[in-house]
C-alpha positions in Angstrom: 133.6 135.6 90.5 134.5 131.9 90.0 131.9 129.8 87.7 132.5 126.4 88.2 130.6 123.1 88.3 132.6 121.5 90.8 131.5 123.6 94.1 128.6 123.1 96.2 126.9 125.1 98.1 124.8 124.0 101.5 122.3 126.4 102.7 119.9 126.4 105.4 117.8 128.7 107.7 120.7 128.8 110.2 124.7 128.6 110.4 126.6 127.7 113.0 130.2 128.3 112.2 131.1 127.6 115.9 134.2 130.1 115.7 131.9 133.1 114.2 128.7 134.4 114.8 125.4 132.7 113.3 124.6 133.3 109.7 120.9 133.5 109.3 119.7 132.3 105.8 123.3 131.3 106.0 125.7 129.1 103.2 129.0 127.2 103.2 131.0 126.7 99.6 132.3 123.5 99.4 135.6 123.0 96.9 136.4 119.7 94.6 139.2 118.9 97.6 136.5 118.6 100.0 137.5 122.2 101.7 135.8 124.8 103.2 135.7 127.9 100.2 134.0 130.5 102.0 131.0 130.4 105.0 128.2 133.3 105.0 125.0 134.6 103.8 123.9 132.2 101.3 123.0 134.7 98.3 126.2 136.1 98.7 127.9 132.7 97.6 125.0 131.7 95.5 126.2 134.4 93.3 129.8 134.2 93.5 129.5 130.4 92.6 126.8 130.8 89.9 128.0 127.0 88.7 127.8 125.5 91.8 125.5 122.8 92.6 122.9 123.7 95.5 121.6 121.6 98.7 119.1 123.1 100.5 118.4 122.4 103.8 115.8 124.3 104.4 114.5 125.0 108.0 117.9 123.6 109.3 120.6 124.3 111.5 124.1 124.0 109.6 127.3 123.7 111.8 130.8 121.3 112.0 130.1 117.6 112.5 130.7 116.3 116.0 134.1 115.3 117.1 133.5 112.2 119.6 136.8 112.6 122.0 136.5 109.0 123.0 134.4 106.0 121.5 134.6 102.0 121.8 132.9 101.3 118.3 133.8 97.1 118.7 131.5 97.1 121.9 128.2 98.8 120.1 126.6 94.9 120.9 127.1 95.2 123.9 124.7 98.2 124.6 122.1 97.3 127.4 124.3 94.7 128.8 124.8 95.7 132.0 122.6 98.3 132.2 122.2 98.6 136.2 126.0 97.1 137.4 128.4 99.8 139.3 131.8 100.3 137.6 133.6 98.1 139.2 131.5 95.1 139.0 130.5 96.3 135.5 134.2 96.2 134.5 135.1 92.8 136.0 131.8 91.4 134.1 132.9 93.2 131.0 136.0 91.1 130.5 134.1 87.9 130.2 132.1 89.4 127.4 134.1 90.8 125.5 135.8 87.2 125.4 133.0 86.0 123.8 133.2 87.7 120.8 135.4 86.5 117.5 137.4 89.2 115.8 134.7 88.6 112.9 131.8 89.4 115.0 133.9 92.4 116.5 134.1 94.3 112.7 130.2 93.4 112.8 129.7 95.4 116.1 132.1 98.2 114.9 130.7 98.6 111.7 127.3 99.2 113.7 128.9 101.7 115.8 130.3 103.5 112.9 127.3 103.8 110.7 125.3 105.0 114.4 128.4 108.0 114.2 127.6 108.8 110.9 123.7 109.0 111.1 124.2 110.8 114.5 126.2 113.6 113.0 129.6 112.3 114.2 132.3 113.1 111.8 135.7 112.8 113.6 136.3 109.6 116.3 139.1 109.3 118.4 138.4 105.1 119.0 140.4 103.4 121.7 140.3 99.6 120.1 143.0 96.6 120.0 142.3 95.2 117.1 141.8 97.2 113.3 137.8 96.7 114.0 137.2 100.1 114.7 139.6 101.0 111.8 138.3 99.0 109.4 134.6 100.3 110.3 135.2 103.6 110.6 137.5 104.0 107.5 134.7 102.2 105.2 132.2 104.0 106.4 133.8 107.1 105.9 134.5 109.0 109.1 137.4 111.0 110.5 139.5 110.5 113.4 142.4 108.1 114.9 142.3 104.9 116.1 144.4 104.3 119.6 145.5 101.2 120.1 145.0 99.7 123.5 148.1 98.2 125.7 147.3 96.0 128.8 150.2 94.0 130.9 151.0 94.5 134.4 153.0 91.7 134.3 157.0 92.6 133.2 157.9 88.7 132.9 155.9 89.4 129.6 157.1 93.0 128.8 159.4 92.0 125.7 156.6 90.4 124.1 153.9 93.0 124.7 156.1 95.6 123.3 156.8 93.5 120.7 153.1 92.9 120.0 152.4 96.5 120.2 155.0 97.4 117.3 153.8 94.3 115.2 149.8 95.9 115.5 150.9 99.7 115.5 152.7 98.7 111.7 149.7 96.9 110.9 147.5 99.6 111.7 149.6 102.4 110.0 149.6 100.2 106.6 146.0 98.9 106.8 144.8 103.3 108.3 142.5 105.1 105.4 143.5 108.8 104.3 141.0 110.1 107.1 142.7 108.3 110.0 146.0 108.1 111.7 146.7 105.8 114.4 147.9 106.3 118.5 148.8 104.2 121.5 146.3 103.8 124.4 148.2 102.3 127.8 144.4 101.6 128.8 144.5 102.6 132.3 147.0 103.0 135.3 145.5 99.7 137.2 146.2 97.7 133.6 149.2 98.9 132.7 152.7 98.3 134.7 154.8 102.3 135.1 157.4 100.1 133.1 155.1 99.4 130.5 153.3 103.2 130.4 156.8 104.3 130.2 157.5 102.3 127.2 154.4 103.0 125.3 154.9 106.9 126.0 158.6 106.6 124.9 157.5 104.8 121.8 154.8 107.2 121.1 157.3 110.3 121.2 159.8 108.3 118.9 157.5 108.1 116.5 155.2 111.4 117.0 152.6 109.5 118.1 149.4 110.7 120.1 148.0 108.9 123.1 145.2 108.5 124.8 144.4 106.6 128.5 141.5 106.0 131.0 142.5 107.8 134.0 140.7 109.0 137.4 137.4 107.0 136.1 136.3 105.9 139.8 137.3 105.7 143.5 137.9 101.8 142.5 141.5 103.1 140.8 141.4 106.1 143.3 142.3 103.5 146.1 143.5 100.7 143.9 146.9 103.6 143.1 146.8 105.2 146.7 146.5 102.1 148.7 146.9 99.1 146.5 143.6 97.5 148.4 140.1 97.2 147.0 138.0 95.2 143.9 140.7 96.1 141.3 143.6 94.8 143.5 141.4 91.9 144.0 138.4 90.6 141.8 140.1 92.2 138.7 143.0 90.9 138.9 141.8 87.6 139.4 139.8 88.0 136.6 142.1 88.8 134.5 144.8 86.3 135.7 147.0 88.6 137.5 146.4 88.1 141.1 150.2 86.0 141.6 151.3 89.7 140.9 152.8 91.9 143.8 150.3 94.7 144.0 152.5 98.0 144.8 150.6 101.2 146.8 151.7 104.4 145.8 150.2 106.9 148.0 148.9 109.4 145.0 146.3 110.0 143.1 146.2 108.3 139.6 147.1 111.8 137.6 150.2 112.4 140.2 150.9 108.3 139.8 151.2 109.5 135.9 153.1 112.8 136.1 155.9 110.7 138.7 156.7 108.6 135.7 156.9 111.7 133.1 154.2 110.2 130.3 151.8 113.7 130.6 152.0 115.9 128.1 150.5 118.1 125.2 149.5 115.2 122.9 148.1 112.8 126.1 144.2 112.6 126.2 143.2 111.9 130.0 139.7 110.0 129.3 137.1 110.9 132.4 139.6 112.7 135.3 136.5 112.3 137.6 138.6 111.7 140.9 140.8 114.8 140.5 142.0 117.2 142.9 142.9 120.6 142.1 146.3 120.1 142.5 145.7 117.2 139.8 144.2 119.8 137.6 147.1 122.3 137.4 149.4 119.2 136.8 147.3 119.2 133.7 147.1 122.4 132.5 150.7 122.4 133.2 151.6 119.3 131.2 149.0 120.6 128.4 147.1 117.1 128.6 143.3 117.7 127.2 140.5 115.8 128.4 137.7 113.9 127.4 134.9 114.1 129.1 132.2 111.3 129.1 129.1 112.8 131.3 126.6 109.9 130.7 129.1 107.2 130.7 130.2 108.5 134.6 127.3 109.0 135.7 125.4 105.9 134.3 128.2 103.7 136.2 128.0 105.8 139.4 131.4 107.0 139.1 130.4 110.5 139.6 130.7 114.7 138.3 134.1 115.6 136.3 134.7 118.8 137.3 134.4 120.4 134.2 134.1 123.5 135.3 137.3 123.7 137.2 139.0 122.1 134.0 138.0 124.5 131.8 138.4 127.7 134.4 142.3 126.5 134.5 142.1 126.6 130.4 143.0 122.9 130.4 141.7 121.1 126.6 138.2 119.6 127.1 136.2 117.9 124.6 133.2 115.5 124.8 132.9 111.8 124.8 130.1 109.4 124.6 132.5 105.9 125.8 131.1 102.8 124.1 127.4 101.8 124.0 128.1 99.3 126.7 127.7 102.2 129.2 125.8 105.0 127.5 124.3 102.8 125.1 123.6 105.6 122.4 126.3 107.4 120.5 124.4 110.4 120.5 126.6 113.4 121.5 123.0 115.8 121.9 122.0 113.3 124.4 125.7 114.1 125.8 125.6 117.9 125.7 121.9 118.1 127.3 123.2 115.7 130.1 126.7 117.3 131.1 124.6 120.6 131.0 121.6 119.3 133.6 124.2 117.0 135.7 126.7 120.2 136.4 124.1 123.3 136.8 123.0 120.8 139.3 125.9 119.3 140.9 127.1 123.0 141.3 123.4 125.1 142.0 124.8 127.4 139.3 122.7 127.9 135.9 126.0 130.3 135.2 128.8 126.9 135.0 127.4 126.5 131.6 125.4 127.4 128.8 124.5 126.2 125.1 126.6 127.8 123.2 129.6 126.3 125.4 128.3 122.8 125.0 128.4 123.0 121.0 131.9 124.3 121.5 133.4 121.5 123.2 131.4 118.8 121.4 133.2 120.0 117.9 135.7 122.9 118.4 136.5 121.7 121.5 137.2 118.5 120.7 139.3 119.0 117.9 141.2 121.0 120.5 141.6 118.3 122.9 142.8 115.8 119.6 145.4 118.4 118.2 143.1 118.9 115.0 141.9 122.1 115.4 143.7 123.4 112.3 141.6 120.8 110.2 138.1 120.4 111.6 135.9 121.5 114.4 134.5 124.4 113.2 133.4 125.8 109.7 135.9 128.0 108.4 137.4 128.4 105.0 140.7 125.9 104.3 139.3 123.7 106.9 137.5 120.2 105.7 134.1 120.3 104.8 132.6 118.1 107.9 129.4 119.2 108.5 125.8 118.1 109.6 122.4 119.9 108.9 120.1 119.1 111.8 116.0 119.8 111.0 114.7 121.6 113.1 111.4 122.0 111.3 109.2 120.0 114.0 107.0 121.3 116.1 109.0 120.5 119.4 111.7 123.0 117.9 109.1 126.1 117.5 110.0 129.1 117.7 113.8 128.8 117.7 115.1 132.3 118.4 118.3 130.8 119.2 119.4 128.0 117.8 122.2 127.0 120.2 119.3 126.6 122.7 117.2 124.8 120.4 120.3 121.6 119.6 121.0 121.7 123.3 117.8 121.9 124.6 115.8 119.8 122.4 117.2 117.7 119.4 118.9 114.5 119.5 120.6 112.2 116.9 117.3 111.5 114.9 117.1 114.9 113.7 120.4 115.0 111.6 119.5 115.0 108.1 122.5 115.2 106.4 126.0 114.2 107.4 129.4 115.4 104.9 132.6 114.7 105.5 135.5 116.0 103.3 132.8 117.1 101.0 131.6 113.9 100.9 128.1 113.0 102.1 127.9 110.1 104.3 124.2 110.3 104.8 121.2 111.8 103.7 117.8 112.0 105.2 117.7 108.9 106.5 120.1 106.8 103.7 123.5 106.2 104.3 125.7 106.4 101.2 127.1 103.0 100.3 126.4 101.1 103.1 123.9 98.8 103.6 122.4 99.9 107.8 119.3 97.0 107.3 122.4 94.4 106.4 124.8 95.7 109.1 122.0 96.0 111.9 121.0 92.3 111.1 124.0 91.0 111.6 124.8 92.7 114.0 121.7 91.3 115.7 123.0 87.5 115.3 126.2 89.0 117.6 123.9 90.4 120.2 122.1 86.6 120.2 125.2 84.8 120.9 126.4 87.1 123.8 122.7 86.2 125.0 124.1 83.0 125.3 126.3 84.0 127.7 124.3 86.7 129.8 121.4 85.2 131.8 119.2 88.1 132.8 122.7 90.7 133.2 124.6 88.9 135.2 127.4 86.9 132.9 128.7 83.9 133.8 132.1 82.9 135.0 134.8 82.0 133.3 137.3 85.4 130.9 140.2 84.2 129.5 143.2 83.8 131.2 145.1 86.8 129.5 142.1 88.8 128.0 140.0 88.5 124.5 143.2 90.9 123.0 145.8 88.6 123.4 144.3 86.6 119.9 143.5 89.6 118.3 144.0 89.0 114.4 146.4 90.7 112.1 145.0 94.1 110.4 143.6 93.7 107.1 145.8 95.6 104.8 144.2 97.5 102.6 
């Protein structure tokens, strides 16, 4: 029996280990290093830690924090934006606001986004982001994750000096990164990014053990932008983005086969979306070990369609979920995402069987520490493992009865009913506070961004006129901290 002063002990009416049964009237000992002591009936470690301080949390359902496979906190302003645009028109619109925006007003928008996680029961990001916005916000705030830094060029004239910027912000990054975050490259997709340059970036990332993370397969836009080199992206975008002088090559494959051709896939690659995949494209995956994240309401929301999550996962390929940035689900609420890749596959598929509850709580925490190579440290509640965990109340009358409480977070809850959000022991929020941040200051400010994008967006359609090379090329150094 230890006696200490220096545990804690959460209890509440249900816990959900995840990777272990449900405890009923269940507990999980928290350690002074922020670690998982022990998970089970809560008298049991009651009385073993007769020191320990207790939070009760009543009629609630205990379980890991969320791990969001792929966020854009810097665009949380831009939520609502372009609410009813396709992909491809939304993505050529999207350039011009992003423009607008000063690094400043980016940590503003980031900052929002993070303290949304938090509240929402995210504890562990994996941010694609240029800048150290997202860094900054998510590292203050105190969440978990990594940070991928996003590469664009398709023009090798410039390929010294993008390398040479990605080195100078991949330094910056690694000095400026908190304890809870490490830091990856992000070629952002195959229509942005020259083979030369993916090359590079996946050369660099193995030098120096680096994950990575890309948009790939999003829509049939890059489907017949790869196989035919004809379309919007070959087209609109590129003008857009300044790039139109450039010889646009075909090459006869689908995006994942354009990838595999130039050897970047493998274990620690995160494929964000793979909606246009064959099923030859999926056993290039599970053969390369690259994990996906899936973003159902992002794809669906743009009209680019139905992952097939189902075949993924039958081939034992990594999956975890996503919720993309705000400016195309709008809401970083990853109940909202598990409801909707539930509905959208039993129906794509006329199968109730493709998917239950219990499977979608999986992949939106075990399953996406899976797909981010940190299963050993979070995803599920298990002893030696961090103490990232959310307590979501289920003690409204939409919840009654909950006979199983898989059903009941699937089924019916959504971000407002997290009441308590920990990560490494340390709680992050608490019914409806967040510890040491100020939300009301945040959210105003915040506010005064989304008014001067207004100024640019007359009734969603934005006006004319992105950068010549893209908002990123004047993105500031990282703060150091």
């Amino acid at each position: 029996m230890t006696i200490t002063s220096d545990i804690t002990v959460y209890r509440a009416d249900w816990v959900l280990p995840v990777a272990a049964p449900v405890w009923l009237d269940g507990g999980v000992a928290v350690g002074p290093d922020g670690r998982i002591l022990a998970v089970g009936p809560a008298p049991r470690l009651v009385a073993d830690h007769p020191g320990a301080a207790l939070v009760d949390c009543g009629r609630s359902i205990l379980m890991p924090g969320f791990v969001n496979c792929h966020s854009h906190l810097e665009y949380t302003t831009f939520r609502g934006i372009l609410d009813d645009a396709e992909f491809g028109d939304w993505i050529i619109n999207l350039v011009d606001v992003k423009a607008s925006l000063t690094p400043e007003e980016y940590l503003v928008s980031a900052r929002l986004g993070a303290i949304e996680a938090a509240s929402s029961g995210v504890t562990t990001i994996a941010d694609t982001s240029y800048g150290g916005a997202a860094l900054e916000a998510a590292g203050s705030t105190g969440l978990r994750g990594r940070v991928y830094l996003e590469v664009f060029g398709v023009d090798d004239t410039r390929f010294d000096d993008t390398m040479a910027d990605v080195l100078r912000r991949l330094e910056e990054a690694q000095a400026a990164a908190p304890a809870t975050f490490d830091i990856g490259l992000a070629p952002h997709a195959p229509y942005t990014v020259s083979s030369r340059l993916y090359q590079a970036v996946s050369t660099l990332a193995r030098e120096r053990g680096l994950k990575v993370m890309s948009h790939v397969a999003e829509s049939e836009h890059e489907l017949t932008y790869i196989r035919s080199g004809s379309g919007k992206f070959a087209h609109d975008y590129r003008e857009k983005m300044g790039w139109e002088r450039m010889l646009v090559q075909p090459y006869g494959v689908t995006p994942i086969k354009y990838l595999q051709q130039w050897g970047v896939l493998h274990p620690d690659f995160v494929a964000v979306h793979c909606v246009n995949v064959t099923r030859d494209d999926i056993h290039t995956l599970r053969a390369k070990d690259v994990a996906v994240a899936h973003c159902p309401k992002s794809n669906a929301k743009l009209g680019c369609g139905i992952a097939p999550l189902s075949g993924l996962l039958h081939e034992g390929v990594r999956v975890g979920i996503g919720t993309d940035s705000p400016a195309s689900s709008n809401i970083m609420d990853m109940f909202d995402e598990m409801r909707a890749m539930l509905l959208l596959h039993r129906a794509a598929e006329r199968d109730v069987t493709v998917l239950d509850a219990q499977a979608c709580v999986r992949l939106a925490t075990l399953g996406g520490a899976e797909a981010l190579g940190m299963e050993a440290e979070v995803g599920s509640l298990e002893p030696g493992k961090w103490a990232d965990l959310i307590a979501v109340d289920v003690s409204r009358p939409q919840f009654a009865p909950v006979d199983d409480p898989y059903s009941a977070l699937v089924y019916g809850a959504n971000q407002n009913d997290v009441r308590l959000t920990v990560v490494g022991g340390r709680e992050l929020f608490r019914d409806g506070v967040h510890v040491g941040v100020d939300a009301d200051a945040v959210r105003a400010r915040a506010v005064g961004v989304r008014e001067k994008l207004h100024d640019r967006v007359r009734l969603g359609v934005v006006e004319v006129g992105a950068a010549e090379s893209g908002w990123w090329h004047a993105s500031p150094p990282i703060p150091r901290r």
